[in-house]
Steps between C-alpha positions, in 0.01 A plus 500: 500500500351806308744732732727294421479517145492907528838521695648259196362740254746741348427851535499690135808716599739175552407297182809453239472694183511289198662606115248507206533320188624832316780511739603151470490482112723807485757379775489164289549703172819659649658197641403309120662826310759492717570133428520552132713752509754380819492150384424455881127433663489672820356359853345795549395899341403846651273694358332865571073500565308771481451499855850665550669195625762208355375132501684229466420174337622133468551334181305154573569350160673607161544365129794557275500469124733594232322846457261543774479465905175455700491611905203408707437595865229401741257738588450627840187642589571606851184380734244624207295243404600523133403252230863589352709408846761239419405513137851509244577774342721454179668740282640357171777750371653506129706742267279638202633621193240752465603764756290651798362292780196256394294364829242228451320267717535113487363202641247602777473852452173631390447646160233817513238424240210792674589887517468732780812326672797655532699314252350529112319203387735236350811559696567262811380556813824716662379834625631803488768565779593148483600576152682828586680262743595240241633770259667669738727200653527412089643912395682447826688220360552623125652781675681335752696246244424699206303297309482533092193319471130460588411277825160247466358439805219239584304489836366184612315336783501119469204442672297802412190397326433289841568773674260745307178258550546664891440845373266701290778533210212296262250697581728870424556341188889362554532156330767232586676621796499751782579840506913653585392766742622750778540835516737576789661125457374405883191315544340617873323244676138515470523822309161726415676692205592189336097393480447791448667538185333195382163659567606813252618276244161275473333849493749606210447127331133532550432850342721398229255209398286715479292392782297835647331240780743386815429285759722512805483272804641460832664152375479128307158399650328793457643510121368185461175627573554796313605342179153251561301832543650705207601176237449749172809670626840396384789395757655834464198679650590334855720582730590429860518798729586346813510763778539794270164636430542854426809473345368274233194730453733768469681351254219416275346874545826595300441278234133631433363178555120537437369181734673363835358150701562452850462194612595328799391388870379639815828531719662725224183652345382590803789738548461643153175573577602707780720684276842308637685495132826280642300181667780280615396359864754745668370823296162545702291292684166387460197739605210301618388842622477547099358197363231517796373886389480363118209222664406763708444706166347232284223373804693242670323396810700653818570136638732425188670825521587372852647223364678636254688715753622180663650346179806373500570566142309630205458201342319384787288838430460374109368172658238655716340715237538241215166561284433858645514651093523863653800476781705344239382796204557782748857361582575449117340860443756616719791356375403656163459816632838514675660346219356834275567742757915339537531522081300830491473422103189384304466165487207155568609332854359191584584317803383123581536300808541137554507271749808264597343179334403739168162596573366840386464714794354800318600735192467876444554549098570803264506781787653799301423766781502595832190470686559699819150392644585136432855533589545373864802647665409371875 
């Protein structure tokens, strides 16, 4: 059954590519403009992406008035697990007597109300090359038919504010919608740059709220625990790391954060604490070689290093030495100390560990330097 299941599953290199939501509201603003003008909705519109390649895309549904034309289209997100896939994408086109080219978001698009995103507080949620897309399909036109006039355009996602409960727009401090993204106008299954983007822009959010303490963690359980463990911090201060440890701490180096919390569990921790800064499961494996020197190092009787060397996972580890105050310290220590050495800037780490069912494993708190006789390197 489980081979089975691995045959069925698709390898990275074969899954579809999907369009993001900035591609589809400026293919929908063309075929709307278009409309207006023309007199004549089309079935379908090509547009340019940034990725140096034409798309094309179906009209689904369309409105006509007297002096404006709304297209929608159905978004396709490929095989990415997107909260946007199949949501509809509608752009609402009108003439404006005040001339230039005057975007605005509408039902279901977010409305920025934090700074440190890349769209000024108060303006709708459309980001930047999404926007250069928009205007550019818009000047396209003017020039095209040669247009005497300014063109409105509104951006709307029906269902939007559903959709945006899935993501962490609230929290980045968009209100009422989701977000019209994309930079190269593709959406690649499963994508690190895309989370990783995300990651920057909670950092960006964060230091602009002024907060100068982060916690970052591995995922939602563990920033459940975190938010229980720090509940003086604001929502902003949190933020989910996932695989990319270093990266994040990077990131936060740059912004001159004064006071970083790690806090997670023993299967990713444990890998951080070996200095491994990208912990997905493929990245490195798990050294029970390791975690059996750091009891070896803090007095663990030889028996339990034994068994710790026949572990099947680290959690399994965490279980063993549940209640041992100085394994879990040491491996805490450790994760501080590689998380100073990987930012190489001044700054408190503190790392805490927790079990799967949210029990405090063990803490190391406010470690500022390196401690080369403390540091355990295996």
């Amino acid at each position: 059954m489980n081979e089975q299941k691995k045959r069925n599953k698709k390898d990275p290199s074969q899954m579809r590519h999907g369009y993001t939501t900035g591609a589809c509201a400026t293919a929908m603003t063309k075929a709307a403009l278009h409309a207006l003008v023309v007199g004549k909705v089309p079935d379908e519109v090509t547009i340019y992406l940034p990725a140096g390649q034409y798309a094309t895309f179906k009209v689904s549904a369309f409105q006509v008035s007297e002096d404006r034309v709304m297209c929608e289209t159905i978004k396709d997100a490929g095989d990415d697990p997107d909260a946007t896939h199949q949501a509809r994408i509608q752009s609402t086109v009108c003439y404006s007597k005040e001339k230039g080219i005057h975007l605005d978001g509408g039902v279901g698009v977010g409305r920025v109300t934090k700074a440190g995103l890349p769209v000024p507080v108060g303006q709708a949620a459309i980001n930047p090359v999404p926007r250069k897309m928009i205007y550019g399909v818009v000047q396209e036109a003017i020039e095209k038919f040669k247009l005497d006039c300014g063109i409105e355009v509104i951006i709307s996602v029906p269902d939007g504010e559903e959709i945006a409960e899935k993501t962490l727009n609230g929290r980045l401090g968009i209100i009422g919608g989701i977000s019209i993204l994309g930079t190269r106008g593709t959406v690649v299954p499963f994508s690190s740059s895309a989370y990783m983007a995300s990651i920057v822009q909670a950092i960006n959010v964060a230091k602009e709220s002024g907060c100068e303490h982060l916690v970052i963690t591995t995922g939602g359980r563990s920033e459940k625990y975190a938010m229980q463990q720090y509940p003086h911090l604001p929502e902003e201060a949190f933020i989910e790391m996932g695989d990319f440890v270093g990266f994040t701490l990077k990131n936060i180096a740059r912004k001159k954060i004064s006071s970083v919390s790690l806090v997670g569990m023993m299967g990713k921790f444990s890998k951080v604490a070996q200095g491994v800064m990208m912990v997905h499961s493929k990245s490195a494996p798990i050294s029970f070689e390791f975690l059996a020197g750091i009891a070896n190092k803090v007095g663990v009787d030889e028996e339990t290093q034994q068994e710790i060397l026949q572990a099947n996972t680290a959690s399994q580890v965490g279980e063993m030495l549940q209640g041992n105050e100085a394994f879990f310290a040491a491996l805490c220590k450790n994760c501080c100390y590689y998380a100073l050495n990987h930012m190489n800037t001044e700054m408190k780490v503190s790392t805490t560990l927790y079990s799967m069912n949210g029990d405090c494993l063990g803490k190391a708190e406010n470690i500022d330097k390196l401690d080369e006789d403390d540091w355990y390197r295996g």
